[in-house]
Residue, then its C-alpha position, 0 to 999 in steps of 0.5 A: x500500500x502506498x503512503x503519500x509521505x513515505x513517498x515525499x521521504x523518498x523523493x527528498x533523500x532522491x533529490x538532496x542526494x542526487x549524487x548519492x551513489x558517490x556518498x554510497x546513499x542508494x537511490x531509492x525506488x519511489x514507490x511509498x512503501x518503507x523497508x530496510x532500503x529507505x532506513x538505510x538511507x536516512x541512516x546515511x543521509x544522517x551520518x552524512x550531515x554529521x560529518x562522518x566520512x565512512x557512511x554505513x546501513x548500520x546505526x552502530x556506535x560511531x553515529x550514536x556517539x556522533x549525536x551525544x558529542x554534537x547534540x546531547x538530544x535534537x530537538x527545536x534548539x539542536x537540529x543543525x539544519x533544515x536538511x537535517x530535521x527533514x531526515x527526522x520528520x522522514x524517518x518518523x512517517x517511514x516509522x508510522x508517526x506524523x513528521x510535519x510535512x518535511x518542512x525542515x522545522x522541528x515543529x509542534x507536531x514533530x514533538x508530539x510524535x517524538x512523545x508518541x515514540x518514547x510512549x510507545x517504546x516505554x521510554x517516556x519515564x527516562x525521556x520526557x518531551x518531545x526532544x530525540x536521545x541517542x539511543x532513541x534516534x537509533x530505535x527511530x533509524x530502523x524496522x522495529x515496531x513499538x505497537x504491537x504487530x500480527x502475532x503478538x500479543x499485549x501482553x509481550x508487548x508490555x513487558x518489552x515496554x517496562x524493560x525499556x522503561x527500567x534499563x534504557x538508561x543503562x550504557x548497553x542497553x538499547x531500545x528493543x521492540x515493543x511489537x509483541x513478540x518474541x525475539x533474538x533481541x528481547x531474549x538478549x535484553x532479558x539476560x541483561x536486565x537479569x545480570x544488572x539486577x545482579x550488582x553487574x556494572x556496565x561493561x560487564x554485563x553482556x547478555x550472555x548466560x555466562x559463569x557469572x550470570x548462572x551462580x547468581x541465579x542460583x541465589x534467586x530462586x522465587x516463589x509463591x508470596x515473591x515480591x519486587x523485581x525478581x519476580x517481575x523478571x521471571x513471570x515476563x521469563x514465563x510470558x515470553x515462553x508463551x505461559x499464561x500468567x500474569x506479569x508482577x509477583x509470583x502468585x498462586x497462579x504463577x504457581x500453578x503455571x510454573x509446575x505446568x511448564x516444568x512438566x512439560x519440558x520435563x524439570x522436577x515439578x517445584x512450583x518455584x522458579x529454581x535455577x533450572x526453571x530460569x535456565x529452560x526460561x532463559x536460554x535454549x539449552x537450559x541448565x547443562x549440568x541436567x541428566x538426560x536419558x537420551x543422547x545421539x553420536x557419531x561412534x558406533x555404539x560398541x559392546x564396553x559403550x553400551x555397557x557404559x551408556x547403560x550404566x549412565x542412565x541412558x535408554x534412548x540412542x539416536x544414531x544415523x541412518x547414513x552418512x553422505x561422505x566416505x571419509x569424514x565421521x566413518x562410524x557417523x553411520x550405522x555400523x554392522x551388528x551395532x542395532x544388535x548390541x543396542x538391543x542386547x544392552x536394553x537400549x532403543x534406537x530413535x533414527x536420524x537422516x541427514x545428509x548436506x542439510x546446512x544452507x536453505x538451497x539444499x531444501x525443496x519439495x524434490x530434494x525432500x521427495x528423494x531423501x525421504x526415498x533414501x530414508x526409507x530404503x536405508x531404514x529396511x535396510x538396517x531392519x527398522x519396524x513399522x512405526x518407527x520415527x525417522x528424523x530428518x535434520x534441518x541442522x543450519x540456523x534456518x531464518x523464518x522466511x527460509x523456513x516457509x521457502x524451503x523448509x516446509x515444501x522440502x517436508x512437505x515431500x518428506x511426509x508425502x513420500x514416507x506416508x505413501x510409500x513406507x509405514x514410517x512417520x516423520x519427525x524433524x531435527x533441528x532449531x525450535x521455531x523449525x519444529x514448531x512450524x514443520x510441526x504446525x504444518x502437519x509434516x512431523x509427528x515428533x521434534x528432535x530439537x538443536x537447543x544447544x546451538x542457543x545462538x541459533x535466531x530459530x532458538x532464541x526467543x521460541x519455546x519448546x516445540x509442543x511435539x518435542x520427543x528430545x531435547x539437545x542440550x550438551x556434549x559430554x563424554x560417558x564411560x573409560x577406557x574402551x568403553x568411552x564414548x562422546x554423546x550429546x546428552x539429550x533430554x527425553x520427553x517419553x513421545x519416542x521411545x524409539x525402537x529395541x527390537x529389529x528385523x533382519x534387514x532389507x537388501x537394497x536391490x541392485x541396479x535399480x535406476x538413479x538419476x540421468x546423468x544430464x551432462x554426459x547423456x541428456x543432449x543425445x537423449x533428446x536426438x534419439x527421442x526426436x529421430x524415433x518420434x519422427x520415425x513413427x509420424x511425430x514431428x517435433x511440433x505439429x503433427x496429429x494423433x488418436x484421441x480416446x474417442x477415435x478422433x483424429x486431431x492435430x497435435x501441437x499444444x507442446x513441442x517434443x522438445x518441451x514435453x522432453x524438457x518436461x520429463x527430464x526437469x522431474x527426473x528427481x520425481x520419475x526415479x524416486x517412483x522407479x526406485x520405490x516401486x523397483x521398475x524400470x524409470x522408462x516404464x514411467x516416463x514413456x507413457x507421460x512423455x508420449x501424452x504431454x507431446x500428443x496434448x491437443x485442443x480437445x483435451x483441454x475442452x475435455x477439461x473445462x467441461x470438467x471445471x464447468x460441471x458438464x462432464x464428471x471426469x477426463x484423461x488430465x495432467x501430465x499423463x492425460x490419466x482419468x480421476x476414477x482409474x487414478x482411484x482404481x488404481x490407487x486402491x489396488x495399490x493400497x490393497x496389495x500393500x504397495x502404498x499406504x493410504x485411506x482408500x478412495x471412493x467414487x464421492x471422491x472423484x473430483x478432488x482426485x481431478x484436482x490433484x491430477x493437475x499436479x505432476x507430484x500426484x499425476x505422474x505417481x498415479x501414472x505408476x500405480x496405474x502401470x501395476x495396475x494393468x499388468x494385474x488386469x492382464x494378469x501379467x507379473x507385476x513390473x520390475x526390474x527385469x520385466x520382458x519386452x512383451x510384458x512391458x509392450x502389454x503394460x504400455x498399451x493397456x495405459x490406452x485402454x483395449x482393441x486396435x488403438x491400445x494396441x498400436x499405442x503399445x506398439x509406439x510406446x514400446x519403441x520410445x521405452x527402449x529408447x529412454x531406458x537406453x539412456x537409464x541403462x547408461x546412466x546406472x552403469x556410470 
């Protein structure tokens, strides 16, 4: 939305500065929206008219300095200049508040909505009137909002007040947001608030959980009768955890919210805000010293370490399903024979998947599509039960839109393709606010959290995930000898006992396909696909071809380049089936390439008389495959135990339809329709060595029956070899 002043702000930094680019002030797009760009450049236009030479997006201490030297506070008898209140009166309409026109005059309105400012920061106690301070200007020069925004609460809001409000006038204290939630710098200004209340000095006092910090809270345990300042700390502790108690003393129903949250995060039930009540409250990884009875690592876990484990305290050990690289971390894997020791000693293994999961580019809907694929056949393969919890690791500091971006679609794949194709479930390993949300989505059923990575942004100033199953808060070493064994040491909440007991295990099948090698292959790929087609009729655009109703129809809707470019693109999604369902990849891909190049204007009436509520159903999607074959096809699946799923009914028709339109169903649904016609002609089920006049059968029943099913077959059987051809050369390389 566009604010007529927030524009006038910009067009003033545009035209006072037009040689911007030499001073390193960005010309700004004129389009009355604030943001960073805009702040940063009134932070530079603001340091520029102080005379600092080395300008900077950030507000750091050389400005704030600069302004406490030149001016002490700037108001009506400070401003140095027209220019210089006409960047004040810019800022405070990019931040919400009446700037006087942008006059240049420190005027009447401009002190009231500098009052308005502190007011709403809660700083108006330490800074009465209408004049700006140093540490206040810096809250101006940024996007932190002092009212309280979607997704906060008043309640945080006010406690952000009173922080300000109490220690503003301390030297490392500066302005926090007073928008209602929580975050990385309002859990910082509560460590600080708590070790000034401890007798820190100034410079002391960092805002870290440090030594000094945890054997002074040791000396303030609160509880019910609480008066003052400590209990005013720790009750904003508990409502920044998102607990439903008031703010000020420590009352009975602090009492009882106390004993609710130590239950729930596991801490010995007190009712007192004891040291390590405050530590969960305070820091991600609490009180460190606390004994879990889970852990996770990267060493095989041996006869004498199980031993030791055992003799710790632990029951629960998380181990990995696989490990990415041949050298680093060799025993970071499951190790022959290890499951069975587990299981001798009476310990219970919870599973974890990770394989580069440390940057936001290794997350998508494919890549969790495929992981969940390796997961599940290396979880058979080491003789994982049903039931069991497969932790997949988000083991980077994934910031919230990263998360929306990447993360959820990349589990959104994960929970598709284990609840499809495998009687696993899904949990997620990493910070609280990625719990949470994958949590909230849907796509876990249980959280294995990365507390002890407390600088994480995904930590600081979120609570516990309400699915949490283990809680990571430190690295120790249990045991002697051979028995020693390095462990993180993990709090366990008793959602995942993980499994004792296992299967002997699964071979994975060999020669199963992988993905082409693009590089080597794609380009001659593509010439074979266009000379076969060619052969057979079908020119690169154009041409013409059978539909369902024995119509003859020029095809030229998608060129046989964009229908290869299509398949090739879901590479990731055609092998994921062909491993899955262990059949060749080309059995899949022949059928879906064919139709994508054969679309033609009657399919897409077809289908809007569909969306009109003429006609029930049509051949859809990438591989023009019907609604109740999908669900015919589906339910057989779902008998014969080859996909897990609730079974469909006609009532349903429509909304598979719906899908349809999404290659991640339609394509799959493909495959299950394959199966499918192999059992209705009463031919094996396909896999990996399925004959040429089986797979010629297969292909044609994907037309139906009679005379045209059968030269489809035939047709299809030639553009098969061609594509398998390529599949054969890229499993052998």
């Amino acid at each position: 939305m566009t604010d007529e002043m927030v524009l006038r702000a910009q067009r003033f930094v545009n035209t006072t500065y037009d040689n911007g680019v030499t001073l390193g002030i960005s010309k700004l797009t004129e389009d009355g929206r604030t943001g960073w760009s805009v702040m940063y450049a009134l932070t530079r236009a603001l340091q520029y008219e102080m005379g600092i030479t080395a300008l900077s997006n950030s507000f750091g201490p050389a400005t704030l300095g600069k302004i406490g030297e030149l001016y002490g506070k700037i108001d009506e008898t400070t401003a140095p200049s027209a220019t210089f209140c006409r960047i004040i009166q810019s800022a405070l309409y990019c931040k919400g508040y009446d700037g006087g026109e942008i006059d240049g005059v420190y005027n009447a309105r401009v002190k009231a909505s500098v009052a308005k400012l502190h007011q709403d920061m809660g700083a108006d106690a330490a800074h009465p009137g209408g004049a700006l301070w140093p540490k206040t200007t810096k809250g101006l020069f940024n996007m932190d909002s002092y009212v309280t925004v979607d997704g906060g609460s008043d309640g945080i809001r006010s406690i952000q007040q009173w922080l300000n409000g109490r220690y503003l006038p301390r030297k490392d204290f500066y302005v926090i947001p007073c928008d209602g939630r929580h975050s990385r710098d309002v859990s910082r200004s509560m460590l600080f608030a708590i070790q000034y209340e401890l007798g820190m000095a100034d410079g002391t006092a960092n805002g870290f959980f440090g030594p000094g910090t945890r054997s002074g809270l040791k000396s303030h345990t609160v509880s019910v009768g609480t008066v003052g300042v400590w209990a005013q700390l720790f009750t904003a502790a508990m409502i920044l955890n998102k607990r439903d108690v008031p703010f000020g003393s420590f009352t009975a129903t602090v009492k009882s919210g106390v004993e609710s949250f130590q239950s729930f995060t596991k801490l010995p039930v007190t009712g007192q805000g004891d040291f390590p009540t405050w530590a969960s409250l305070l820091v991600s990884y609490g009180d460190q010293s606390r004994k879990g009875t889970a852990c996770d690592g990267v060493t095989m876990v041996t006869p004498a370490r199980a031993q030791a484990l055992k003799d710790a305290g632990y029951e629960y050990v998380g181990r990995y399903l696989f490990n990415p690289s041949s050298t680093s971390l060799p025993e970071k894997q499951i190790q022959p024979g290890e499951l069975a020791t587990l299981k001798e000693y009476g310990l219970r293994c919870f599973p974890i998947y990770q394989t580069w999961s440390r940057s936001a580019d290794y997350f998508s809907y494919s890549q969790g599509c495929i992981d969940a694929t390796n997961a599940i056949e290396w979880a058979r393969m080491h003789g994982f039960k049903p039931g069991t919890i497969i932790y997949f690791a988000v083991d980077y500091d994934a910031m919230d839109g990263e998360v929306t971006d990447f993360v959820l679609p990349h589990f959104r794949g994960v929970m598709r393709t284990i609840g499809e194709n495998s009687a696993y479930r899904v949990g997620v390993y990493g910070p609280r606010n990625v719990c949470q949300r994958v949590a909230d989505a849907g796509y876990a059923v249980a959280s294995f959290v990365s507390d002890m990575s407390s600088g994480f942004s995904g930590n600081l100033g979120y609570p516990l995930p309400t699915n949490w199953a283990f809680d990571q808060i430190s690295t120790i070493t249990v045991g002697s000898g051979s028995g020693s064994i390095e462990i993180d040491n993990n709090i366990a909440s008793g959602r995942d006992t993980g499994q004792g007991d296992f299967g002997p295990g699964i071979p994975t099948e060999r020669d199963l396909d992988v993905e082409l090698d693009k590089t080597a292959y794609r380009t001659a790929m593509l010439e074979d696909v266009r000379t076969y087609l060619n052969s057979i009729g079908v020119p690169e655009t154009g041409g013409a071809c059978w539909t369902a109703d024995d119509d003859w129809v020029t095809s030229n809707v998608v060129s046989t380049k964009e229908a290869f470019d299509m398949v090739m693109d879901a590479d990731w999604l055609f092998t994921n089936l062909a491993r899955t369902l262990k059949l060749r990849k080309a059995l899949i891909q022949a059928p879906v390439l064919w139709e994508l190049r054969n679309l033609n204007p009657l399919d897409a009436v077809a289908d809007e008389a569909v969306k009109l509520g003429l006609r029930d159903d049509s051949g859809t999607g990438w591989g023009q495959i019907f609604a109740g074959a999908t669900i015919a096809a589906r339910n057989y699946c779902m008998r014969k135990g080859i996909i897990h799923g609730t079974p469909l009914r006609d009532s349903d028709t429509r909304a598979v339809w719906e899908k349809l339109q999404e290659p991640e169903y339609n394509v799959p649904s493909v495959a299950y329709l394959t199966l499918h016609n192999a059992h209705r002609l009463g031919r094996a089920r396909p896999n990996l060595t399925t004959s040429q006049a089986d797979t010629r059968a297969i292909l044609a029943r994907h037309n139906g029956t009679g005379r045209r099913a059968a030269q489809y077959g035939r047709e299809l059987i030639g553009l098969y070899n061609v594509l398998e051809n390529y599949n054969r050369l890229s499993r052998a390389s």
